[in-house]
C-alpha positions in Angstrom: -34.8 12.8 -30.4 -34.4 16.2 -31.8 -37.0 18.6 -33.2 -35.9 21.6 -35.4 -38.2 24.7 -34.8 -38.7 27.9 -36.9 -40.4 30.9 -35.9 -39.6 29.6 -31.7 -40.2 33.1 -30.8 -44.2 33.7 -31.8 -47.0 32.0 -29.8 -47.2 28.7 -31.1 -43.7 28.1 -31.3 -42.7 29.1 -28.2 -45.5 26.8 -26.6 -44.6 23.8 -28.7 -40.7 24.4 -27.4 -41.5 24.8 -23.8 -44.0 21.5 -24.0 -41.5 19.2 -26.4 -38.7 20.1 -24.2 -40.9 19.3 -21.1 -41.2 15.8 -22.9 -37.0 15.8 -23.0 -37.1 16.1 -26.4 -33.8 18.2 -27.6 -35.5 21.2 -29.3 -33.0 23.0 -31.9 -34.6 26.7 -32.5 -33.6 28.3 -36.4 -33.2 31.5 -35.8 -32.0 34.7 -37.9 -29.7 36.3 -35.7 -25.7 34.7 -34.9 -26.6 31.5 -32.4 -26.5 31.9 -28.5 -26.1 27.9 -28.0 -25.7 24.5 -28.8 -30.2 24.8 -29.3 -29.9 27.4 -31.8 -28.6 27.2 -35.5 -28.4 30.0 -38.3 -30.8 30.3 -41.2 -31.7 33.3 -43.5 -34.6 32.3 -45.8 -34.2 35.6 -48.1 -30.7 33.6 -48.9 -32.0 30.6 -48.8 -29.1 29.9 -46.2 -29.8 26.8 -43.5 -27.8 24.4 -41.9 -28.1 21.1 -43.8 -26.0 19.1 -40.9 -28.6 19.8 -38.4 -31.3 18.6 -40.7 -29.7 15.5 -40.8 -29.3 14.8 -37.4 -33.0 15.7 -36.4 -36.4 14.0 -36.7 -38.5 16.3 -37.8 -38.7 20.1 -38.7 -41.4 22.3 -37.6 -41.7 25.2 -39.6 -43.9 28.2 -38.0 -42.2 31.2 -39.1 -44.2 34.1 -40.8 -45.7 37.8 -40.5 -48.4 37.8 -38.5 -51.5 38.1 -40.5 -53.7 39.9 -38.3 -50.6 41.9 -37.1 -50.9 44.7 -38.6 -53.3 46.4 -41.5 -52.7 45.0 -44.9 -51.3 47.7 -46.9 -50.2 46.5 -50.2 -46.4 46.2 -49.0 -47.5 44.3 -45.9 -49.2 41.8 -47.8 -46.2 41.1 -49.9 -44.5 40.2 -46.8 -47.2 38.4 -45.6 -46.7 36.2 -48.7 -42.9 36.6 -49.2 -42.4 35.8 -45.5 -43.8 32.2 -45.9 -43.1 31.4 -49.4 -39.1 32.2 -49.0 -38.7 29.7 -45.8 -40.8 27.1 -47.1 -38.7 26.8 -50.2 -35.7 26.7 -48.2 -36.4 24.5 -45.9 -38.4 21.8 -48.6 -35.1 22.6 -50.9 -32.7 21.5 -48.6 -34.7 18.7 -46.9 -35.5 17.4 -50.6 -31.6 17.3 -51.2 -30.8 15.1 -48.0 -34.2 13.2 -49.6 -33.7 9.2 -47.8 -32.2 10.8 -44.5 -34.1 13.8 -44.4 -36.4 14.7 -41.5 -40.2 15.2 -41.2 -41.6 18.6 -42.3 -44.8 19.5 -40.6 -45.0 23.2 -42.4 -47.1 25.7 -41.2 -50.7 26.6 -42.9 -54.1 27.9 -42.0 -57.5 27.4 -42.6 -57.4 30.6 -45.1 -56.7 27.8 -47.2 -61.1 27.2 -47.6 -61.7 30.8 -47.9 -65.4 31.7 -46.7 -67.0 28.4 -46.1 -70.3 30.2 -45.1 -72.3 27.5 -42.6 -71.0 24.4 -44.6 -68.9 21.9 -42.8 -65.8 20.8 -44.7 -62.6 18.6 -43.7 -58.7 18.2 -45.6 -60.8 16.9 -49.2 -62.3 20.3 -49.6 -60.5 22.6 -52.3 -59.5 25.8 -52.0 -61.7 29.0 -51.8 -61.4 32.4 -52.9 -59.4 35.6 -51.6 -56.3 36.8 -50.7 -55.8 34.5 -48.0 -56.2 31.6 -49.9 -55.2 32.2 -53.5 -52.1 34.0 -53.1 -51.2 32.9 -49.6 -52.3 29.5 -48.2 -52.4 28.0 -52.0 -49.2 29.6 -52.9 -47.4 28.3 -49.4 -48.1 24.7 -49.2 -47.2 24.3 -53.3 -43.3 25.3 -51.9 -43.4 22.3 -49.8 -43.8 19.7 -53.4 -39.8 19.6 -53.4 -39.2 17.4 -50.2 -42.6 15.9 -51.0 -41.5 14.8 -54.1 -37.9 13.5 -53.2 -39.8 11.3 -50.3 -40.5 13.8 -47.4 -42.6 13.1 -44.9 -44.2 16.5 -45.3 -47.4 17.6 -43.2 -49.4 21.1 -43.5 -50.3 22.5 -40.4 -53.8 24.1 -41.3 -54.6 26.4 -38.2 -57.6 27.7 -37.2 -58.0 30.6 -34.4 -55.8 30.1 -31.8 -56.8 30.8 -28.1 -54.0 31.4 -25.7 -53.9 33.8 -22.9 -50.2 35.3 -24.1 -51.8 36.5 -27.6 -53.3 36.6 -30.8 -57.0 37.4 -31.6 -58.0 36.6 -27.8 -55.9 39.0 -26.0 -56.9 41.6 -28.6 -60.4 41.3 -27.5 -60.2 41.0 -23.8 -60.1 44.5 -23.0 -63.1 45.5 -25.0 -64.6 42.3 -23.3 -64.0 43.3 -19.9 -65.3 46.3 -20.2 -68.7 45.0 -20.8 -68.6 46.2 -24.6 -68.0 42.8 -26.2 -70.6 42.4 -29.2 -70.9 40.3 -32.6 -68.7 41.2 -35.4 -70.6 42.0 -38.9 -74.1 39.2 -39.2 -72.5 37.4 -35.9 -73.9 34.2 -38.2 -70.0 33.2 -40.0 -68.5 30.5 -38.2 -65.1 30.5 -36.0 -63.1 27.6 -36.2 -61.2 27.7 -33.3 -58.6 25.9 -31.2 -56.7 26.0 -27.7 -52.9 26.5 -27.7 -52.8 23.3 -25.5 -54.8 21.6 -28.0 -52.6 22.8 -31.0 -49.7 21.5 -28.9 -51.1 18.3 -28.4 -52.4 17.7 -31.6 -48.5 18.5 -33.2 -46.9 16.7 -30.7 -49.4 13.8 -32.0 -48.7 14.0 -35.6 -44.7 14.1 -34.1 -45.2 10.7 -33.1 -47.5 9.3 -36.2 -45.3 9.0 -38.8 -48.3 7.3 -40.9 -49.8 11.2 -41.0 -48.8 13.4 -44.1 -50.7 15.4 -46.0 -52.9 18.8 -44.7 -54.1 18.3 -41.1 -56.8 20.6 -39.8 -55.5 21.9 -36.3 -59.0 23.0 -35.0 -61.6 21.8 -32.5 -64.2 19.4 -33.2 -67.2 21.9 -33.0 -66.7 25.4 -34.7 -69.3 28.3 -33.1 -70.9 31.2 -34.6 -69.4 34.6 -33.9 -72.5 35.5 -32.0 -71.8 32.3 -29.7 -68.4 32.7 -29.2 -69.1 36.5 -28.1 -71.9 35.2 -25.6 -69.2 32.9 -24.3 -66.6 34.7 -23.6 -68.2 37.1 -21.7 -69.7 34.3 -19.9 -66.6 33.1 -19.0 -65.1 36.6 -17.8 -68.8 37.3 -16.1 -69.0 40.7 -18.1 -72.0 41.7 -19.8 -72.3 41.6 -23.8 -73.4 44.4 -26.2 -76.5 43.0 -27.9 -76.3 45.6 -31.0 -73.8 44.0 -33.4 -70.7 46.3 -34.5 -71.3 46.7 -38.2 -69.5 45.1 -40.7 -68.6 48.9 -42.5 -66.9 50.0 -39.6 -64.9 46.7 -39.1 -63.5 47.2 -42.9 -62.5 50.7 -42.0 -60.9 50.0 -39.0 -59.1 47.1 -40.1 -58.7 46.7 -43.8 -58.9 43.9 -45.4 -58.3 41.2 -42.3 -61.8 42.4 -41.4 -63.0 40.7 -44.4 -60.7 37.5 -45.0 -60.1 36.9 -41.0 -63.3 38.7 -39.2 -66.7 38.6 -41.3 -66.3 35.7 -43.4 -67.8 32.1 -42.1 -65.0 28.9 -41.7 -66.7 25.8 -40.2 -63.2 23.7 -40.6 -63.4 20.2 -39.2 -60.5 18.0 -37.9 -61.6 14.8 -39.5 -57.8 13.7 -40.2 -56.8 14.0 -36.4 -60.2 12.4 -35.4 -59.9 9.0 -38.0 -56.4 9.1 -36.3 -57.8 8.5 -32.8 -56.6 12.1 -31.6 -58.7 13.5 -28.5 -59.1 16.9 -27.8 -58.7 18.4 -23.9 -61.0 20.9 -24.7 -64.0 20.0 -27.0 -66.3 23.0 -25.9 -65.6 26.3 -26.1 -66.3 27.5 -22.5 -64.2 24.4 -21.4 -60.7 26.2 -23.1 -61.6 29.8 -22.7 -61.3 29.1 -19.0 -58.5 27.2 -19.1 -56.5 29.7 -21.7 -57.7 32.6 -19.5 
């Protein structure tokens, strides 16, 4: 079996590499730079340039790559490469996979939960529509439509919808830990909006079972089964790291001038995303409680 990866470099695709070549699968890493190996091909998504005899000799792609969206603050330029960083390699990849159409691969194309915009405390699965924002509208919305081509010519095409990913080596959670182990962890804004969250093992198993369904297509939540408040997932993780927590809340004013807009569409606003397609499926989590994958991602 062979497994195309994009974006191999950033957290989740470097976990899913190291785990699905664990399993002796034969990963094949796209990357943008002239190929060190036999595991690495050339693509250039600006170009629309990719490899179309490697896609036919794989089983699936998995497409990760992307700017980071809490990477950086979101001045206007960065946002059109937060967009234009997704859109281009999605249509590249759905292009060429919809041209090989009846010996094409599987296309499991990264997404996020940005796709429900602020959710507040109500509980929704893959039926619910999308929301409002920046995130959703002219990202999430704007990403998955570039996957209709292979869909259309036959693709077995699934969206990745991520929630907050916790992994020891980055992202949100290493962002925080310093703060945190100082003893000055604290709710962000109310504390009250929900965080849908999910451990990097859990996001590995969870692809690696969609891999191996070929019945699954459609968007897939990739989050845990029970979302916290911001308030409870601050009381937790300095549970978890025995440090003390700052009962005054940091405001949501100085959260929007420190960060921009993320602060709004990634920090304040409530997601309570469920995983009901991976749970009808028969999929079970490692780590179903919070406390349970801090610890183990920390």
């Amino acid at each position: 079996m062979t497994i195309i990866v994009t974006g191999s470099s950033g957290l989740l695709g470097s976990a899913l590499v190291r785990a699905l070549r664990a399993d002796g699968v034969r990963v094949v890493r796209m990357v943008r730079r002239p190929p060190r190996g036999d595991d690495e091909s050339f693509w250039d998504p600006e170009k629309g340039v990719v490899d179309r005899a490697v896609l036919e000799g794989s089983e699936a792609v998995v497409h990760l790559a992307g700017a980071g969206i809490g990477d950086r603050r979101w001045s206007d330029a960065y946002k059109r490469e937060i967009v234009r960083s997704r859109v281009r390699g999605t249509e590249t990849l759905a292009g060429a996979l919809a041209d090989l159409a009846g010996d094409a691969p599987a296309l499991l194309s990264g997404s996020a939960i940005g796709f429900y915009g602020d959710t507040g405390d109500r509980a929704v699965d893959e039926t619910a529509p999308p929301g409002e924002g920046f995130l959703a509208r002219e990202v999430v919305v704007p990403w998955e439509e570039r996957t209709a081509p292979a869909e259309e010519a036959g693709v077995r095409v699934v969206r990745l919808r991520t929630g907050l990913v916790l992994s020891g080596r980055g992202g949100m959670l290493v962002k925080m830990l310093p703060v945190f182990r100082l003893g000055l962890g604290a709710p962000l804004g109310s504390g009250r909006q929900y965080w849908s969250w999910i451990s990097i093992d859990d996001w590995v198993h969870a692809v690696r079972h969609i891999l191996r369904n070929p019945q699954m297509s459609g968007p897939v939540n990739l989050t845990a089964p029970e979302p916290v408040t911001n308030a409870e997932f601050t009381r937790e993780l300095g549970r978890v790291l025995r440090r003390p927590t700052m009962p005054l809340a940091v405001p949501g004013a100085a959260l929007r001038a420190a960060m921009g807009g993320f602060a709004g569409e990634g920090v304040l606003i409530g997601q309570r995303v469920l995983p009901r397609r991976l749970l009808d499926d028969g999929h079970t989590f490692r780590h179903m409680r919070l406390g349970d994958a801090l610890a183990a991602v920390l």
